[in-house]
OpenMM code with the backbone's topology and positions (N, CA, C; nanometers):
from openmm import Vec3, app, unit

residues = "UNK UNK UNK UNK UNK UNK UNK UNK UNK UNK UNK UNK UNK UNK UNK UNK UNK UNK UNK UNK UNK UNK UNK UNK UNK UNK UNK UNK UNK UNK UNK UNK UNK UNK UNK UNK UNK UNK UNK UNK UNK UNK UNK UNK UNK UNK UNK UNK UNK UNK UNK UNK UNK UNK UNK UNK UNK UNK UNK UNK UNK UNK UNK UNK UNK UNK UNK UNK UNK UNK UNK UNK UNK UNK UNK UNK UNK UNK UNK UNK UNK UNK UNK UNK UNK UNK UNK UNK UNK UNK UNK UNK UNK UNK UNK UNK UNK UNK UNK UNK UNK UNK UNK UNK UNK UNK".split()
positions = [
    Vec3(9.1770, -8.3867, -3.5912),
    Vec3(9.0793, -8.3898, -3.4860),
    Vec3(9.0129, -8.5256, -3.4826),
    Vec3(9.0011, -8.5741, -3.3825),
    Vec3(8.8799, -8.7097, -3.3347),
    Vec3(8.7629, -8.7123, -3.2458),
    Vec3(8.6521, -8.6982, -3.3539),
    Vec3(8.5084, -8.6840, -3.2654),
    Vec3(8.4934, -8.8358, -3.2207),
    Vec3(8.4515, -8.8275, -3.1254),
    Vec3(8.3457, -8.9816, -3.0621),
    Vec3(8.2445, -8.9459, -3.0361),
    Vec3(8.1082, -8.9553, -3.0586),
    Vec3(8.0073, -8.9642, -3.0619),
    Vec3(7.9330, -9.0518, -2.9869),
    Vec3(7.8923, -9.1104, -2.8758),
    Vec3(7.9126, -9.2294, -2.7481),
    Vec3(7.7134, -9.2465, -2.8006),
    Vec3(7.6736, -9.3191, -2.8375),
    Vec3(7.5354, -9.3892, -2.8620),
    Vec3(7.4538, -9.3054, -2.7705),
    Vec3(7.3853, -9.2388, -2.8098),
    Vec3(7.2515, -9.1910, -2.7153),
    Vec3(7.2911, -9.0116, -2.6550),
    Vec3(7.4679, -8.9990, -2.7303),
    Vec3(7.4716, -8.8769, -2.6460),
    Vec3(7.5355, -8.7279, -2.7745),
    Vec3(7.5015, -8.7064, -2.8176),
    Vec3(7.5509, -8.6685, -2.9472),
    Vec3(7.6096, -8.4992, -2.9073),
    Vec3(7.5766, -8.4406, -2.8281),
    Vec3(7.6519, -8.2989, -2.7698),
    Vec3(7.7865, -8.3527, -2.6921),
    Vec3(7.8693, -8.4369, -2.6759),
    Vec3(7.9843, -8.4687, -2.6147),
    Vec3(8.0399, -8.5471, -2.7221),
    Vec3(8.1598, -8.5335, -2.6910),
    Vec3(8.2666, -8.5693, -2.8022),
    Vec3(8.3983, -8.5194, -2.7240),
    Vec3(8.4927, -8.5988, -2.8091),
    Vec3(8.6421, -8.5725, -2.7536),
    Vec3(8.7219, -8.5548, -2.9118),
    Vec3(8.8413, -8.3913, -2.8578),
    Vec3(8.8452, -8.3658, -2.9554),
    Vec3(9.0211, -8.3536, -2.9500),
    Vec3(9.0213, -8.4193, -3.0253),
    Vec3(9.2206, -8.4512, -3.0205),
    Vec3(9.3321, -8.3919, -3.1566),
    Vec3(9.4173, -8.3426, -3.1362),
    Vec3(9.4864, -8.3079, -3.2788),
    Vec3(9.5786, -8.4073, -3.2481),
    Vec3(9.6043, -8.4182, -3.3984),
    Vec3(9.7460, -8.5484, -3.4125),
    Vec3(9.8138, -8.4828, -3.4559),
    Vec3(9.9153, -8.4942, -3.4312),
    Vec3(10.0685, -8.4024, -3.5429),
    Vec3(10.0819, -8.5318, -3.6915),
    Vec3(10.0990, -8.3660, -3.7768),
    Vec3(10.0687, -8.4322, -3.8993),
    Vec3(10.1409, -8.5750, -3.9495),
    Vec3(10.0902, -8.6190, -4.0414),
    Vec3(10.2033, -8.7799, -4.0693),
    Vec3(10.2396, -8.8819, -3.9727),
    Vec3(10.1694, -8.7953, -3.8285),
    Vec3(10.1847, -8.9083, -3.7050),
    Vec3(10.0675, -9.0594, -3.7681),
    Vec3(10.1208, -9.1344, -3.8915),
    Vec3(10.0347, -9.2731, -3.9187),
    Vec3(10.0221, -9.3397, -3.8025),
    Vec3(10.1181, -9.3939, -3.6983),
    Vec3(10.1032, -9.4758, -3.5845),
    Vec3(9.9905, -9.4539, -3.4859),
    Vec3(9.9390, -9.2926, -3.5019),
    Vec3(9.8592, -9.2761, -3.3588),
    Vec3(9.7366, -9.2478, -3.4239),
    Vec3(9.7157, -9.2526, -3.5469),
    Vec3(9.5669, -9.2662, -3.6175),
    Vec3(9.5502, -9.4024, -3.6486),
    Vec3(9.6475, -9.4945, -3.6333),
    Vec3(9.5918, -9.6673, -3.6034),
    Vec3(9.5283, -9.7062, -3.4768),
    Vec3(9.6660, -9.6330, -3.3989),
    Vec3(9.5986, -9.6303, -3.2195),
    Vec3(9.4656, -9.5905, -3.2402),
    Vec3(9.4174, -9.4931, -3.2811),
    Vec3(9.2810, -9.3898, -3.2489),
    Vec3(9.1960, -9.5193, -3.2967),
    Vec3(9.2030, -9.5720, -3.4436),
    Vec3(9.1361, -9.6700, -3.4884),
    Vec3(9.0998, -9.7726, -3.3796),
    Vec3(9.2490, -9.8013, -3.3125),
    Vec3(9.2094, -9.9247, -3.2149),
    Vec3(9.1208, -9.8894, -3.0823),
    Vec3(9.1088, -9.7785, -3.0168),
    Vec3(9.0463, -9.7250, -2.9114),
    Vec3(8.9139, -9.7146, -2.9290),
    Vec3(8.8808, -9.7113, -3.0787),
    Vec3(8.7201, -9.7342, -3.1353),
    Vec3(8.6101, -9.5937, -3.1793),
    Vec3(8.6965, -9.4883, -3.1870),
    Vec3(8.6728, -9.3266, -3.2211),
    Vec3(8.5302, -9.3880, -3.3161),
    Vec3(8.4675, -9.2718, -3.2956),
    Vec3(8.3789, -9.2555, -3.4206),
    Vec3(8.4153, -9.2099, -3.5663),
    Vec3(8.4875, -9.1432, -3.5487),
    Vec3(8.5298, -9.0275, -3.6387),
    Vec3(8.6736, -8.9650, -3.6475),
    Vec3(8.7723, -9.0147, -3.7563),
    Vec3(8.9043, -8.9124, -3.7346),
    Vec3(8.8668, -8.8557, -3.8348),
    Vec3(8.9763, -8.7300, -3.8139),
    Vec3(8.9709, -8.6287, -3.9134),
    Vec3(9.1265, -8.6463, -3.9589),
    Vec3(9.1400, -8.6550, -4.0911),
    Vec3(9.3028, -8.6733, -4.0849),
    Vec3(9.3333, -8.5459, -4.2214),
    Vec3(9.4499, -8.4640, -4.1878),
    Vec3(9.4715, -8.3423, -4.2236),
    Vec3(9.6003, -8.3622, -4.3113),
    Vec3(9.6286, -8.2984, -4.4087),
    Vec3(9.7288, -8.2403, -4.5011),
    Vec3(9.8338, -8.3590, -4.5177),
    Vec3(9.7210, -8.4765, -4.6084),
    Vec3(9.7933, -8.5929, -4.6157),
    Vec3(9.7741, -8.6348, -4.7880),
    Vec3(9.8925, -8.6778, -4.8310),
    Vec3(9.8477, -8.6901, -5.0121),
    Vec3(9.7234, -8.7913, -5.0179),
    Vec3(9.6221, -8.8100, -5.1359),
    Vec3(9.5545, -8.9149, -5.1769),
    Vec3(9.6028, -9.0622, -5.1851),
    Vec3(9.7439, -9.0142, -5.2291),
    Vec3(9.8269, -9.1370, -5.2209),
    Vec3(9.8385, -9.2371, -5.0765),
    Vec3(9.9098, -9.1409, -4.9774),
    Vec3(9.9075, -9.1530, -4.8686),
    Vec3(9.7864, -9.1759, -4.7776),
    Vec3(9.7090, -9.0943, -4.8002),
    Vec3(9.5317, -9.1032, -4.7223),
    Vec3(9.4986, -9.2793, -4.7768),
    Vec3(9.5422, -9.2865, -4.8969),
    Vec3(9.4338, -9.4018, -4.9679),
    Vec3(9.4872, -9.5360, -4.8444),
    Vec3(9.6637, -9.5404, -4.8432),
    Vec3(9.7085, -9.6465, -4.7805),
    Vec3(9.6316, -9.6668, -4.6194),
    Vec3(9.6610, -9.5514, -4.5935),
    Vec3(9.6014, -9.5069, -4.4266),
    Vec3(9.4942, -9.5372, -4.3901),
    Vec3(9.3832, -9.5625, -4.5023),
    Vec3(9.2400, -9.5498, -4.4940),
    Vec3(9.2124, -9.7085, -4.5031),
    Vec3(9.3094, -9.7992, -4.5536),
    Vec3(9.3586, -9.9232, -4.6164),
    Vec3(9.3152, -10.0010, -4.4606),
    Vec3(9.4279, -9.9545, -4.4011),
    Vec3(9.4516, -10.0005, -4.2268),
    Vec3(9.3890, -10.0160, -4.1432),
    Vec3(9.3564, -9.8526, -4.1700),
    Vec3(9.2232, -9.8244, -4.0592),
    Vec3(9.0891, -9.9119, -4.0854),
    Vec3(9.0480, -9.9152, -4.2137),
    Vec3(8.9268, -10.0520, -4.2498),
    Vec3(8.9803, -10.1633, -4.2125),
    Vec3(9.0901, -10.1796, -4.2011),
    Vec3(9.0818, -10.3859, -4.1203),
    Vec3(9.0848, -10.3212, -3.9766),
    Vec3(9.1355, -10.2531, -3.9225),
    Vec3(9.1043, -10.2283, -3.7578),
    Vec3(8.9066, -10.1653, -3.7266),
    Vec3(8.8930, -10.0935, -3.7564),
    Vec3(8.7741, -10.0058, -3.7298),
    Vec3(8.7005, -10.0345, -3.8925),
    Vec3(8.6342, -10.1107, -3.9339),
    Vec3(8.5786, -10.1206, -4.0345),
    Vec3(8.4572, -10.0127, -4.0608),
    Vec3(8.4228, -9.9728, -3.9519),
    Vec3(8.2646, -9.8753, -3.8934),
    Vec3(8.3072, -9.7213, -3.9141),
    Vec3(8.4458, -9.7334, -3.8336),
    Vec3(8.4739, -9.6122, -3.8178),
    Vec3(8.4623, -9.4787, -3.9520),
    Vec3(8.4515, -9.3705, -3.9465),
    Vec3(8.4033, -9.2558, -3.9950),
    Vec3(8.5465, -9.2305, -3.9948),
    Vec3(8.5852, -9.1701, -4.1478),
    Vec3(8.7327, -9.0606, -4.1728),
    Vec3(8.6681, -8.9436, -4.2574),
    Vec3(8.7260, -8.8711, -4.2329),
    Vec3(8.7358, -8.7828, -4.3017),
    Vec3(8.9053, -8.6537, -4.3153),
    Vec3(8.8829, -8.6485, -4.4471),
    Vec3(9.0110, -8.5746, -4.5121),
    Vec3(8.9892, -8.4259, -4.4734),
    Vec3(9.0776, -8.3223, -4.4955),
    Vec3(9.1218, -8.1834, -4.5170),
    Vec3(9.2450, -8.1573, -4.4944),
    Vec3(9.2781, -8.0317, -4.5672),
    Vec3(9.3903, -7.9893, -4.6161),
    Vec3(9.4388, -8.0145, -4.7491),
    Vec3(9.4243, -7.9114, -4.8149),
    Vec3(9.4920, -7.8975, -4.9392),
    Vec3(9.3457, -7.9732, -5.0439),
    Vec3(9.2648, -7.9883, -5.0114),
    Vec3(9.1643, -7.9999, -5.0934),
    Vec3(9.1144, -7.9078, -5.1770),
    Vec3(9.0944, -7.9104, -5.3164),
    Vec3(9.0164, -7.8194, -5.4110),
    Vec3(8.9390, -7.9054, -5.5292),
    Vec3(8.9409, -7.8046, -5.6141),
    Vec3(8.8561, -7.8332, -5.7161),
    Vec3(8.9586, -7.9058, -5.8455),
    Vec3(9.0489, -7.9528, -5.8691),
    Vec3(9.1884, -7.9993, -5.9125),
    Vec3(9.2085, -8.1325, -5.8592),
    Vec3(9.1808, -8.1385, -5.7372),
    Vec3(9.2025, -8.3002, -5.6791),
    Vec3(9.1067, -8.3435, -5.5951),
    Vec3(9.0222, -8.3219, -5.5568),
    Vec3(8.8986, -8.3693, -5.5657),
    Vec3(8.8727, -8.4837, -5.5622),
    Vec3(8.8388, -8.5218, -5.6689),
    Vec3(8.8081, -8.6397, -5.7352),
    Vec3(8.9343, -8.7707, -5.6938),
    Vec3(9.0114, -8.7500, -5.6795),
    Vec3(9.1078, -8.8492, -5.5906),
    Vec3(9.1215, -8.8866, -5.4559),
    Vec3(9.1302, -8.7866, -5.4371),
    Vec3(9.0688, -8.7555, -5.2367),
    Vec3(8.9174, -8.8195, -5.2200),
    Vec3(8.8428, -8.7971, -5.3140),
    Vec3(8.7229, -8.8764, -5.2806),
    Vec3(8.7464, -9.0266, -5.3254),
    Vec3(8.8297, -9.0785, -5.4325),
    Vec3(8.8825, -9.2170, -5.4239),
    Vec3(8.9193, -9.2526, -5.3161),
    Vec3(9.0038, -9.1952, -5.2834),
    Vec3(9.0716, -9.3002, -5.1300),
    Vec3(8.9725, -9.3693, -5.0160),
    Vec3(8.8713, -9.3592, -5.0522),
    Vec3(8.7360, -9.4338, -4.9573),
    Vec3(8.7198, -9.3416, -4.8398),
    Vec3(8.7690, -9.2189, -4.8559),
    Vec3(8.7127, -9.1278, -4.7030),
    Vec3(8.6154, -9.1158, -4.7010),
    Vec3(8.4997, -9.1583, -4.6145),
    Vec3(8.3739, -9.0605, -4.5693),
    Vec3(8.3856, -8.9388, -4.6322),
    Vec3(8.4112, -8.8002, -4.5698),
    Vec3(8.3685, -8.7029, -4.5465),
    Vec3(8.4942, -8.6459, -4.6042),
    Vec3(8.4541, -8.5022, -4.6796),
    Vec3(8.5649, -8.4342, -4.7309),
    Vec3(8.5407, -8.3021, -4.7058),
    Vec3(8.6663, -8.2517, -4.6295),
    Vec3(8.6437, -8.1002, -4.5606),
    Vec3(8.7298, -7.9778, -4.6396),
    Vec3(8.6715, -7.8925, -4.6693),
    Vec3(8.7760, -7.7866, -4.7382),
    Vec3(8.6957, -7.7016, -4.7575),
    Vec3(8.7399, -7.6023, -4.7858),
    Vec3(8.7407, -7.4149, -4.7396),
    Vec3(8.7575, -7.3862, -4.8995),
    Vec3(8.8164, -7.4466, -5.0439),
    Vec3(8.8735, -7.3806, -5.1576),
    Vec3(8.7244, -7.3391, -5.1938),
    Vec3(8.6200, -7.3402, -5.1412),
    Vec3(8.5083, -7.2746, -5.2350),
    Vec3(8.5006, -7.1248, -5.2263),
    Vec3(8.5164, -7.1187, -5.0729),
    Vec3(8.5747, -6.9794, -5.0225),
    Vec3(8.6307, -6.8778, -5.0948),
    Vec3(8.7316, -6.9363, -5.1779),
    Vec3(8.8360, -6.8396, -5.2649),
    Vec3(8.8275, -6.8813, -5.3996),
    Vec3(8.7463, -6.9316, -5.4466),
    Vec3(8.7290, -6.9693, -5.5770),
    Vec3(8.6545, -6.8340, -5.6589),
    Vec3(8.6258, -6.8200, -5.7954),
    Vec3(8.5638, -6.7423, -5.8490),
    Vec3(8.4097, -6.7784, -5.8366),
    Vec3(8.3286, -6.6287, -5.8177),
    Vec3(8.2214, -6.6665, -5.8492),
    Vec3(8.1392, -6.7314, -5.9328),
    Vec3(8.0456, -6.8097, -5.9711),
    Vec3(8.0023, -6.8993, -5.9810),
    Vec3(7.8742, -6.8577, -6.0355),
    Vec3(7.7481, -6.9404, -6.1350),
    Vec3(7.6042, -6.9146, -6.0485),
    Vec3(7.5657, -6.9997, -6.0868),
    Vec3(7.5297, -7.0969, -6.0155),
    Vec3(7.4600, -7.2195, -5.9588),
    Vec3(7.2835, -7.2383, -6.0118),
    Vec3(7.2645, -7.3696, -6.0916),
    Vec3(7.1123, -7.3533, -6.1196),
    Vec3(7.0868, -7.4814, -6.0542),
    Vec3(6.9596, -7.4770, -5.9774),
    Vec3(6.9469, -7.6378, -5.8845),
    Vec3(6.7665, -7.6192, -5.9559),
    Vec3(6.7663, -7.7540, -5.9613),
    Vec3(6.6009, -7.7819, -6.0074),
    Vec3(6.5641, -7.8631, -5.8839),
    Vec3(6.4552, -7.8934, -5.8296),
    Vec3(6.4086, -7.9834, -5.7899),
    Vec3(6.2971, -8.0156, -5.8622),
    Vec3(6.2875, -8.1539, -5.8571),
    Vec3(6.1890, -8.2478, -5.9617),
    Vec3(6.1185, -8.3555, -5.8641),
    Vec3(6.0230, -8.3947, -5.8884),
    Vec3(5.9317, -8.4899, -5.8485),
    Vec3(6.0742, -8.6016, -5.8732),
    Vec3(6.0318, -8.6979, -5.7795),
    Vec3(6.0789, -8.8479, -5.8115),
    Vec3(5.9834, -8.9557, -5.8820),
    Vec3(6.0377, -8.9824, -5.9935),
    Vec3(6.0144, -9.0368, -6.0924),
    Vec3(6.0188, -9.2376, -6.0610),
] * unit.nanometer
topology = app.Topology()
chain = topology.addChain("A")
for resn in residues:
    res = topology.addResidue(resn, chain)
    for name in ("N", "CA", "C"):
        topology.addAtom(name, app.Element.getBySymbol(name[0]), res)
């Protein structure tokens, strides 16, 4: 998917699917000046190069990953310099229980 976000108008956007591994038309998207791709069910390996490209074309521009994201790779997928990381594995994971403090800033 590719949000654009147009300065001053934030309820409109244009929303596009790419067929997967299509690399050529997420450079295009880069060059047209998107706010935001979303690029789907692509390795870390692969995302990292892609993400490579897209920073010398669209240096500004916003990516973000999903597909096949969990708690296992993670931490690589967030290497590849994406913005934003989208995934659903919390969904089906085991329960959990979570302790959050909030503290004064020090």
């Amino acid at each position: 998917m590719i949000y654009r976000l147009p300065d001053g108008d934030l309820e409109r956007f244009i929303d596009e699917d790419i067929p997967y591994g299509d690399l050529t038309t997420y450079l295009l998207v880069a060059q047209a000046g998107v706010g935001i791709v979303q690029i789907e069910k692509m390795s870390p390996q692969e995302l990292s190069l892609l993400i490579r490209q897209i920073r010398q074309i669209a240096p500004a521009m916003g990516v973000s990953a999903a597909g096949g994201i969990n708690e296992t790779n993670v931490a690589d997928y967030a290497a590849t310099g994406v913005d934003i990381l989208v995934f659903s594995s919390e969904y089906f994971g085991k329960p959990t229980d979570i302790d959050v403090r909030i503290v004064p800033k020090t």
